[in-house]
C-alpha positions in Angstrom: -3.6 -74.3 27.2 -1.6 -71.1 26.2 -2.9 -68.9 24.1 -0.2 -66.2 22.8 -1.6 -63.4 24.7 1.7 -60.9 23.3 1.3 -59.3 27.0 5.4 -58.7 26.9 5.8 -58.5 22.8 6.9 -54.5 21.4 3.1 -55.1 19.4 1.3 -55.2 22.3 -1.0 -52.6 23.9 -3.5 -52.1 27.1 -6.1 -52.1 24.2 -5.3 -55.2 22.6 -2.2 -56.8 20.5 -1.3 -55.0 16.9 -1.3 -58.3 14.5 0.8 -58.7 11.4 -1.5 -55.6 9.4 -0.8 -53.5 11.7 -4.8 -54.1 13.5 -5.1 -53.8 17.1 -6.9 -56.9 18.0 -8.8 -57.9 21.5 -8.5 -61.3 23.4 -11.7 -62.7 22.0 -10.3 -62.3 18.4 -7.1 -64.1 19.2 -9.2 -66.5 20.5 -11.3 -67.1 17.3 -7.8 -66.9 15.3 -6.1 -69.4 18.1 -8.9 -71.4 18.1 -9.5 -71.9 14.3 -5.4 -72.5 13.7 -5.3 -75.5 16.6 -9.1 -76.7 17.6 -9.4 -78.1 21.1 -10.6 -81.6 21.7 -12.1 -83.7 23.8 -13.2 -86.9 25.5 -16.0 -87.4 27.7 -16.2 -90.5 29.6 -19.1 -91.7 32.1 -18.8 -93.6 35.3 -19.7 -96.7 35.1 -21.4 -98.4 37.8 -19.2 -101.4 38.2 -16.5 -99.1 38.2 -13.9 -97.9 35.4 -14.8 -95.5 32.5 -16.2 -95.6 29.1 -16.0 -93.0 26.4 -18.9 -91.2 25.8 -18.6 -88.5 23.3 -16.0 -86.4 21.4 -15.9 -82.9 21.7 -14.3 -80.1 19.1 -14.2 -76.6 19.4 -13.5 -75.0 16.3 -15.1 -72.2 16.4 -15.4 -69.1 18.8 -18.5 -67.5 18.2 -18.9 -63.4 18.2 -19.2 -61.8 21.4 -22.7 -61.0 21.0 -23.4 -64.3 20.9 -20.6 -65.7 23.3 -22.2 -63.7 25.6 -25.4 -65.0 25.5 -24.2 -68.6 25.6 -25.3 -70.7 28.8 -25.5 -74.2 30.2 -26.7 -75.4 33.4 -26.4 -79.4 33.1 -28.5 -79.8 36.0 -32.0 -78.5 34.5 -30.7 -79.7 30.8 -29.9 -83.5 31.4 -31.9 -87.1 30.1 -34.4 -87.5 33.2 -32.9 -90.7 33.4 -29.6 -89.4 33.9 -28.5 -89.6 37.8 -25.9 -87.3 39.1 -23.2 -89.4 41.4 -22.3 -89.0 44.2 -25.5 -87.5 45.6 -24.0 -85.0 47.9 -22.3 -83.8 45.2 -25.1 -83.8 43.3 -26.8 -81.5 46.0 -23.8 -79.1 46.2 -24.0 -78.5 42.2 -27.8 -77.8 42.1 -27.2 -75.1 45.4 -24.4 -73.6 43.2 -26.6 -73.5 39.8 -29.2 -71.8 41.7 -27.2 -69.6 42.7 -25.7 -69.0 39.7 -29.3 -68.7 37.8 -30.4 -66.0 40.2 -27.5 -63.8 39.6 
C-alpha cells in the first residue's frame, strides 16, 4: 500500500504536507484522511490440520484512531488467544513467545 506521502510535491514540508486549505498536515492525519477515503481489508484464514486453508474472519480498517490513543494501542497474540488455540509449528511457536517477551519488557 502507497499512501501519498507528497515527499517530492511543491506543498510539501519537513513539517508535514500543506493540504488543499492551505493546513500543514502530519503523516498520521493523512493516514486518517487515506484511510477513511479507501479502507483496508482483509482475510484471515487458519491452517487446517488436514492441510489447506479456511477463512476465518474479515477484517476492515476504517478508522485511524488519534495519536493519543494509537499510541496506547497493543496486541501480543500470544498472552490474548482461546486456551484452546495451539500455535503451529511449535518451534515457531517458541521463537514468537521469546520475541513477545522481549518486546513486553521494553
Amino acid at each position: 500500500m502507497s499512501i501519498p506521502s507528497g515527499g517530492n510535491d511543491p506543498g510539501s514540508s519537513s513539517k508535514g504536507t500543506i493540504d488543499e486549505c492551505g493546513t500543514t498536515v502530519g503523516p498520521l492525519t493523512r493516514l486518517q484522511r487515506w484511510i477513511g477515503e479507501h479502507p483496508l481489508r482483509f482475510t484471515l484464514h487458519t491452517g487446517l490440520s488436514a492441510g489447506g486453508w479456511r477463512e476465518a474472519a474479515r477484517l476492515t480498517l476504517h478508522t485511524v484512531l488519534p495519536g493519543t490513543e494509537a499510541d496506547r494501542v497493543a496486541f501480543d497474540p500470544m498472552t490474548n488467544r482461546p486456551p484452546e488455540l495451539r500455535m503451529s509449528p511449535r518451534w515457531l511457536s517458541r521463537m514468537r513467545e521469546r520475541a513477545y517477551q522481549g518486546s513486553r519488557a521494553g
